[in-house]
N, C-alpha and C positions, 0 to 999 in steps of 0.2 A: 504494500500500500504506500503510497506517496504520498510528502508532504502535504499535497494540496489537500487533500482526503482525509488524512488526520486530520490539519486545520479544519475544514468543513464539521468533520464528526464531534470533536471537540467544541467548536461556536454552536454546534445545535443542543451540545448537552450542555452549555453556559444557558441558552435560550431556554432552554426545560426549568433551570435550576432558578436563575432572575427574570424572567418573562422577558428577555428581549435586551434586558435594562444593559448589562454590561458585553461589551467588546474585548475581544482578543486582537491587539494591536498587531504586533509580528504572528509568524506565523508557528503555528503549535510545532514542537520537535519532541518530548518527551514527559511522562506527567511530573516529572522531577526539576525539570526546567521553569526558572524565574523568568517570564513573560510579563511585557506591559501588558495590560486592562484598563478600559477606560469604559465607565461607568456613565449613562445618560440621564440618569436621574439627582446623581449629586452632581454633575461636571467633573468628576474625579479621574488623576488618571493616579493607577496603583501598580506596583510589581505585586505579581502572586503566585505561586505555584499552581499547575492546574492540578495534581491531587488535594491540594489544600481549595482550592475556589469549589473545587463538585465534591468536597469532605463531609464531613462532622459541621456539624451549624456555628461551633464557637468557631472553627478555622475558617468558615466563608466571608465572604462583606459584605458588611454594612456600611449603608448608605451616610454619609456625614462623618462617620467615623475616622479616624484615622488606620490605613491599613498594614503598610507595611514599606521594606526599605527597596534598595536595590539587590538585596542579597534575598530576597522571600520570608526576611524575618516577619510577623505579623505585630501590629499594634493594636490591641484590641480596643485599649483604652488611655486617655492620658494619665497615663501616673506620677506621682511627684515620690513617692517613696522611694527611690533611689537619686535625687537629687542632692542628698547629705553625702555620698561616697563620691559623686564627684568633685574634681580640683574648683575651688574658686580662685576667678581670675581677680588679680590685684586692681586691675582699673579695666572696667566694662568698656568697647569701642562702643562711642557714639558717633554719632554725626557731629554734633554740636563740639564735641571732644575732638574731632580731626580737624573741623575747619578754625577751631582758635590754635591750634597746632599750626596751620599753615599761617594763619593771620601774624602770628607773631614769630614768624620768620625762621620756622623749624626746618631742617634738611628730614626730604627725603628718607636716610635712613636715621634720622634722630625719631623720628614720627612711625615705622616699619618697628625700629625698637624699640619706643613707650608704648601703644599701641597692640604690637603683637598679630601684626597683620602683615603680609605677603610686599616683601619692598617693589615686586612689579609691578603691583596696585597701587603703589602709592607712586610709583614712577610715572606709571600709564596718566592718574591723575593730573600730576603737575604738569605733565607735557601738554593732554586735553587742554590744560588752562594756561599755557602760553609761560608757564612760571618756569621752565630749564628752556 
């Protein structure tokens, strides 16, 4: 059987399982394979595994929800319960925080280093604004 025919078989048992609601973006290759989904009823597009999208109901999606990463991790829900184990950063980037950085005549990588953001980003920026 060929791809196209998997894909086909596959989009009609997504069709079974959400009435029509969600898309398979590429084209289906294995049920273990992480495939975009996009979903017409929330606007959503999602990575999902197709064993996990025609699974068990906790592993399918829902609508509004948040669903999952590029790797077919699932997010069922937002949780804050692991927000204490990770690192807090010493000074949060803002907006407001970059541009009195530039205003007051920061380099580059003076701003890359307090900041903690990608020096080509901040290169890219000052070039955008005529400032190198």
């Amino acid at each position: 059987m060929d791809y196209y025919n998997k894909h086909q078989l596959y989009q009609k048992a997504l069709d079974t399982k959400y009435d029509g609601r969600v898309i398979a973006k590429p084209s289906y290759l294995n049920p273990r394979a992480v495939i975009l989904h996009w979903c017409s009823e929330c606007d959503t597009e999602f990575y999902g595994r197709p064993s996990k999208m025609l699974g068990k109901d906790h592993e399918r999606h829902n609508c509004f929800m948040p669903y999952g990463d590029s790797r077919g991790h699932q997010f069922l829900s937002i949780s804050t319960a692991n927000n204490s184990r990770k690192k807090k950063k010493k000074d949060e980037v803002t907006s407001e925080r970059f541009y009195e950085m530039v205003i007051n005549d920061y380099t580059p990588q003076e701003i890359s280093k307090a900041l903690d953001i990608a020096l080509p980003l901040v290169k890219d920026y000052f070039k955008t604004e005529g400032l190198l």
